[in-house]
N, C-alpha and C positions, 0 to 999 in steps of 0.2 A: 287832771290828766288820769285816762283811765290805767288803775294796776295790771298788768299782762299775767302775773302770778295771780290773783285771784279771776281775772277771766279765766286763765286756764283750767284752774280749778273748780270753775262752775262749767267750764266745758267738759272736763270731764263726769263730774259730777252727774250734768245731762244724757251722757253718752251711758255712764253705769243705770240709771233709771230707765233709760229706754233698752236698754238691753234686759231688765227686770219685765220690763212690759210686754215685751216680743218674749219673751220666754213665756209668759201667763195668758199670752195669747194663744200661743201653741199648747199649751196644755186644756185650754178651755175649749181648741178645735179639738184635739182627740176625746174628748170627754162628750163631747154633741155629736161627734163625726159617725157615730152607731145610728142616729135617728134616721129612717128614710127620708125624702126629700126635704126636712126642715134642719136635718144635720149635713145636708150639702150646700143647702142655705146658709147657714151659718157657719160651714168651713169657708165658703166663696169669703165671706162678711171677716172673718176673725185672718184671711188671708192677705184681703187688701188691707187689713186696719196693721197690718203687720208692717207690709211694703212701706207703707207710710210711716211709720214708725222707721225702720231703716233707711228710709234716706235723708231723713232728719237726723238722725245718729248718725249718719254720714257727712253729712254739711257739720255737724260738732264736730267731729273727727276733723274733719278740714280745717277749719277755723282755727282750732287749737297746732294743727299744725303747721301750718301757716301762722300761728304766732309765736312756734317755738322757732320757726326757722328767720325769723324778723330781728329775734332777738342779738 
């Protein structure tokens, strides 16, 4: 049977790394975002790679809370 306390704690776990991610993503758009059109290119690119990233941190988020409320 699966442990609820170690899922939770790789849910979290998940949710703190992609927040590390989205933050490194933001930083690597303002750091390109000077380039003319190859640094709008790669804000568009490090933008959507970000969204994805938040909604996947978002579905963690859920999951874990929806297991604390099971509980």
């Amino acid at each position: 049977k699966p442990d609820p306390k170690r899922r939770a704690a790789a849910l979290h776990a998940v949710e703190e790394w992609l927040g590390e991610g989205i933050t490194r993503l933001g930083r690597e758009k303002q750091r390109h975002a000077w380039v003319p059109f190859y640094g709008a290119f790669l804000a568009a690119r490090y933008e959507r790679q970000a969204a994805r990233l938040s909604a996947i941190r978002e579905r963690a988020a859920t999951a874990r809370t929806i297991l604390k409320d099971s509980r």
